[in-house]
Backbone atoms as SQL, in Angstrom:
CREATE TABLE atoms (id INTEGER PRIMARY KEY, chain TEXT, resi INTEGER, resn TEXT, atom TEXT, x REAL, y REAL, z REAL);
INSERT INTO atoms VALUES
  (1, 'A', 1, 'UNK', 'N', -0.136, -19.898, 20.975),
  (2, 'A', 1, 'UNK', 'CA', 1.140, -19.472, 20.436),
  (3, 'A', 1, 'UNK', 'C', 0.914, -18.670, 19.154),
  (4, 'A', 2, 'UNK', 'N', -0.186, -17.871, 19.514),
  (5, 'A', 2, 'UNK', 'CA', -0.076, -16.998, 18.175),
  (6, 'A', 2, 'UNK', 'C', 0.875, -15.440, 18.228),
  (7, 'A', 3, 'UNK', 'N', 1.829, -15.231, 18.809),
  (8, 'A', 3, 'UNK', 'CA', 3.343, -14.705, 18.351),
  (9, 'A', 3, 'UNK', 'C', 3.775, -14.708, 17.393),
  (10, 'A', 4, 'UNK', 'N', 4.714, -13.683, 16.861),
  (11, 'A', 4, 'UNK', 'CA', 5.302, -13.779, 15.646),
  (12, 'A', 4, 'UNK', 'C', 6.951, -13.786, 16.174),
  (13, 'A', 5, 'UNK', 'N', 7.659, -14.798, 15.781),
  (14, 'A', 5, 'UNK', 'CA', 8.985, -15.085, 16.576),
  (15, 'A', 5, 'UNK', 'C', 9.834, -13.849, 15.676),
  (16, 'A', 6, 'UNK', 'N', 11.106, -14.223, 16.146),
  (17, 'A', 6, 'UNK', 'CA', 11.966, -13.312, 15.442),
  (18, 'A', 6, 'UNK', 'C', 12.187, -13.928, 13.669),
  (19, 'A', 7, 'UNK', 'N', 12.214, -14.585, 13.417),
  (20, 'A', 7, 'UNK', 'CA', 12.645, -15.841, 11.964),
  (21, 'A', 7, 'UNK', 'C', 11.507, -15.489, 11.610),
  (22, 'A', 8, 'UNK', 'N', 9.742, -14.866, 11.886),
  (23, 'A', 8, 'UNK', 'CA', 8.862, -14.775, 11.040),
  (24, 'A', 8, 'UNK', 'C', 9.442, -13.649, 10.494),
  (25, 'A', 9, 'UNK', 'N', 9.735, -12.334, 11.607),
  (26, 'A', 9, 'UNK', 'CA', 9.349, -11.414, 11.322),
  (27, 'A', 9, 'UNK', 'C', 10.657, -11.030, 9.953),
  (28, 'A', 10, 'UNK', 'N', 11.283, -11.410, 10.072),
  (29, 'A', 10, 'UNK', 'CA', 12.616, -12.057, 9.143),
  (30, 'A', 10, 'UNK', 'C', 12.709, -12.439, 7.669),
  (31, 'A', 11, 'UNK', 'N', 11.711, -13.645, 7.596),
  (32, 'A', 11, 'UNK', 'CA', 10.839, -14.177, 6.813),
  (33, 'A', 11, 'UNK', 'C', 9.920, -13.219, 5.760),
  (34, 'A', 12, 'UNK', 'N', 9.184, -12.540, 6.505),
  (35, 'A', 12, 'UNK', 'CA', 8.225, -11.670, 6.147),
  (36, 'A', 12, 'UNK', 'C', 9.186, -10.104, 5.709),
  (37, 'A', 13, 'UNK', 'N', 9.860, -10.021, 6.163),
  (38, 'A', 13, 'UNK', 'CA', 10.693, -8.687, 5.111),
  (39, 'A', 13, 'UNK', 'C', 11.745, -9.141, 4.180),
  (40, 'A', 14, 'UNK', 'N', 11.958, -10.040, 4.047),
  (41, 'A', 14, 'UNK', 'CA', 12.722, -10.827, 3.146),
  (42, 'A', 14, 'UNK', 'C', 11.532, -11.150, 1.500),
  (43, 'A', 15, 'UNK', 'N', 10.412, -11.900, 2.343),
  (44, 'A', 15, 'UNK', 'CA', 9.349, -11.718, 1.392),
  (45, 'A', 15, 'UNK', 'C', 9.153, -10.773, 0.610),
  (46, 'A', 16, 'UNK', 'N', 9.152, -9.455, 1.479),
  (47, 'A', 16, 'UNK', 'CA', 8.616, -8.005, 0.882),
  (48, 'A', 16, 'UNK', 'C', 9.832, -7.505, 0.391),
  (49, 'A', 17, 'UNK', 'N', 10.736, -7.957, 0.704),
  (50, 'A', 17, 'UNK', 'CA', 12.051, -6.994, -0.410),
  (51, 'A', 17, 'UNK', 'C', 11.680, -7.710, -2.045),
  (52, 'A', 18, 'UNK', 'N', 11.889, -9.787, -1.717),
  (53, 'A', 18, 'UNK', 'CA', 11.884, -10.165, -2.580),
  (54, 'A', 18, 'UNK', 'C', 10.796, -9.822, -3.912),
  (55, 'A', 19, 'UNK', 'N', 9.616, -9.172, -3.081),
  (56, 'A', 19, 'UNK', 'CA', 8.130, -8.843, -3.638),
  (57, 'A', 19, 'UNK', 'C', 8.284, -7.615, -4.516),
  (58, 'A', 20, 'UNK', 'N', 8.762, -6.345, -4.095),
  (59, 'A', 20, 'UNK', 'CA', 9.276, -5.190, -4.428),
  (60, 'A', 20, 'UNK', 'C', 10.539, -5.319, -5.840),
  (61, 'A', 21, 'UNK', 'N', 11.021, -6.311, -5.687),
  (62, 'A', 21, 'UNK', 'CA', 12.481, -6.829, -6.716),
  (63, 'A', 21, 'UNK', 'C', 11.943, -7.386, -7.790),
  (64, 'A', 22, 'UNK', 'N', 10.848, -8.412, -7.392),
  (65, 'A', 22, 'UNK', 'CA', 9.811, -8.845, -8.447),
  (66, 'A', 22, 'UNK', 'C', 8.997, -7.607, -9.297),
  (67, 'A', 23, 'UNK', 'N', 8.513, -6.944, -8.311),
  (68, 'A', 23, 'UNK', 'CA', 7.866, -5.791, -9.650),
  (69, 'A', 23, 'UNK', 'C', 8.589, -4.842, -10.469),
  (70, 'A', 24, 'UNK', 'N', 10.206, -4.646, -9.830),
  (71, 'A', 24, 'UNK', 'CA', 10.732, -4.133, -10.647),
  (72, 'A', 24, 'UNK', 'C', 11.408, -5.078, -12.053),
  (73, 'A', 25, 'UNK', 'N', 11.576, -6.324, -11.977),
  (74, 'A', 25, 'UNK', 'CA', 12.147, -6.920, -12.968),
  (75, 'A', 25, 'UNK', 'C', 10.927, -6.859, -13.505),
  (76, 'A', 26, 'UNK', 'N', 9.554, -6.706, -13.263),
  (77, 'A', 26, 'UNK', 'CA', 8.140, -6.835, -14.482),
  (78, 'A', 26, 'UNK', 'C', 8.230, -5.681, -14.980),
  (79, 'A', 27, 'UNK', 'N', 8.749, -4.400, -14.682),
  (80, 'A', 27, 'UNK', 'CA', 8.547, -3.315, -15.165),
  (81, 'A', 27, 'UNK', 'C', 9.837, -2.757, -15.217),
  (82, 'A', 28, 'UNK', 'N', 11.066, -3.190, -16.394),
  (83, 'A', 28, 'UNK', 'CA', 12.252, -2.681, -16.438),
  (84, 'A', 28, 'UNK', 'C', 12.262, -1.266, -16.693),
  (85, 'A', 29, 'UNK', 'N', 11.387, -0.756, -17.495),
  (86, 'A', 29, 'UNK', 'CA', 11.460, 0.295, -18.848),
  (87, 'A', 29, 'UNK', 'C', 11.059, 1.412, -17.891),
  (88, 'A', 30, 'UNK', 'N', 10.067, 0.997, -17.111),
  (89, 'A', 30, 'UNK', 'CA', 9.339, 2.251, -16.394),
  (90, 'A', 30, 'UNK', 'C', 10.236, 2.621, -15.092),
  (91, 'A', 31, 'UNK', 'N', 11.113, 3.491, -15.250),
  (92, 'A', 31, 'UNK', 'CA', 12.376, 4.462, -14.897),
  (93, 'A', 31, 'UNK', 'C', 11.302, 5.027, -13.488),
  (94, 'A', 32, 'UNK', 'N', 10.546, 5.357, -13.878),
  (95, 'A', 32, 'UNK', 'CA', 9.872, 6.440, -12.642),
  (96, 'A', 32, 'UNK', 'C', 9.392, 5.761, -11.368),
  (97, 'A', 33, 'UNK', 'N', 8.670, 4.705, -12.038),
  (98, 'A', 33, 'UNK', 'CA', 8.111, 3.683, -10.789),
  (99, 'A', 33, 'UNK', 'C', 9.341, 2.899, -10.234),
  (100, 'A', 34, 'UNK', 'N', 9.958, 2.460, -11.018),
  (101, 'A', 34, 'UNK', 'CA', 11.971, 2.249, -10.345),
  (102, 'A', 34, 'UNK', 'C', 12.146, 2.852, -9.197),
  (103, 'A', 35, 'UNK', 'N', 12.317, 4.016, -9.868),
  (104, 'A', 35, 'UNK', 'CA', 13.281, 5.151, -9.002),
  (105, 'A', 35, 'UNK', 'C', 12.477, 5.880, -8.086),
  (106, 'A', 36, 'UNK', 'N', 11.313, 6.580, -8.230),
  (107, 'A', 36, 'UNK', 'CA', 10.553, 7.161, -7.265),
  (108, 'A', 36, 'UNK', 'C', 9.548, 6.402, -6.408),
  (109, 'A', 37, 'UNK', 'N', 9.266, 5.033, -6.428),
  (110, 'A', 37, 'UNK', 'CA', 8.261, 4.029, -5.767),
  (111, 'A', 37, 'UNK', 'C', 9.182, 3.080, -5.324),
  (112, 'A', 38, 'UNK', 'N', 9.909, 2.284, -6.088),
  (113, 'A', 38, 'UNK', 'CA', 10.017, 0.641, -5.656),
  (114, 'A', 38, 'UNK', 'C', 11.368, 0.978, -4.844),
  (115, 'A', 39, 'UNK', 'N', 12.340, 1.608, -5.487),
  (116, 'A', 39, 'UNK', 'CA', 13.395, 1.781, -5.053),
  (117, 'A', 39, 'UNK', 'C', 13.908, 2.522, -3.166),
  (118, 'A', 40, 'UNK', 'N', 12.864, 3.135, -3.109),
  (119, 'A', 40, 'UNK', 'CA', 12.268, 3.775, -1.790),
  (120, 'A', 40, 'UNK', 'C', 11.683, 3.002, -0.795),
  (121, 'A', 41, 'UNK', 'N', 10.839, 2.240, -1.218),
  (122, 'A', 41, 'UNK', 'CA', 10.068, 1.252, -1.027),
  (123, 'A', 41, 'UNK', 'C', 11.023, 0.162, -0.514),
  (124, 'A', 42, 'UNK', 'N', 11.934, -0.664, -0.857),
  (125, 'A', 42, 'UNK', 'CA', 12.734, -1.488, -0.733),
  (126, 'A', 42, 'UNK', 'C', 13.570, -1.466, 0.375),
  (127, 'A', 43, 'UNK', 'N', 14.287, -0.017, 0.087),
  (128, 'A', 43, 'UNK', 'CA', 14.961, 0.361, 1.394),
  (129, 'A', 43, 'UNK', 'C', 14.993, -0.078, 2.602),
  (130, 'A', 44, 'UNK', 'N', 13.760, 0.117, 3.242),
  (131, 'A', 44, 'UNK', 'CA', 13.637, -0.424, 4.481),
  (132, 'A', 44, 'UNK', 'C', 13.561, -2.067, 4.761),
  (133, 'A', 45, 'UNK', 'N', 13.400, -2.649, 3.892),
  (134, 'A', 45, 'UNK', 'CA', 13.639, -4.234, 3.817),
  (135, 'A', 45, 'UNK', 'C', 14.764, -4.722, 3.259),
  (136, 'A', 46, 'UNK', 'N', 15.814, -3.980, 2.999),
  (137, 'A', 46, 'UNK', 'CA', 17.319, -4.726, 2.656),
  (138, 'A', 46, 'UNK', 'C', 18.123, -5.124, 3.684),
  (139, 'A', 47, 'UNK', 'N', 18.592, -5.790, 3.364),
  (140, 'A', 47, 'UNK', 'CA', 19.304, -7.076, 4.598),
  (141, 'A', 47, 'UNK', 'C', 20.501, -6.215, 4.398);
């Protein structure tokens, strides 16, 4: 049973939004990595 069900795969972009949200609250100030990296980045993992 090594599958990845639907609730992992779920799990695991929930992770990576939450992961992406985390580096932006470590790096408030830096506007560029915000807006041109994380913010892009995120996108595709918002619920």
């Amino acid at each position: 049973m090594n599958e990845l069900l639907l609730i992992d795969w779920i799990l695991i972009a929930a992770l990576c939004w939450l992961l992406i949200g985390m580096i932006g609250v470590a790096f408030p100030r830096n506007f560029l990595l915000n807006s041109r990296v994380l913010f892009p980045l995120g996108a595709p993992f918002a619920p």
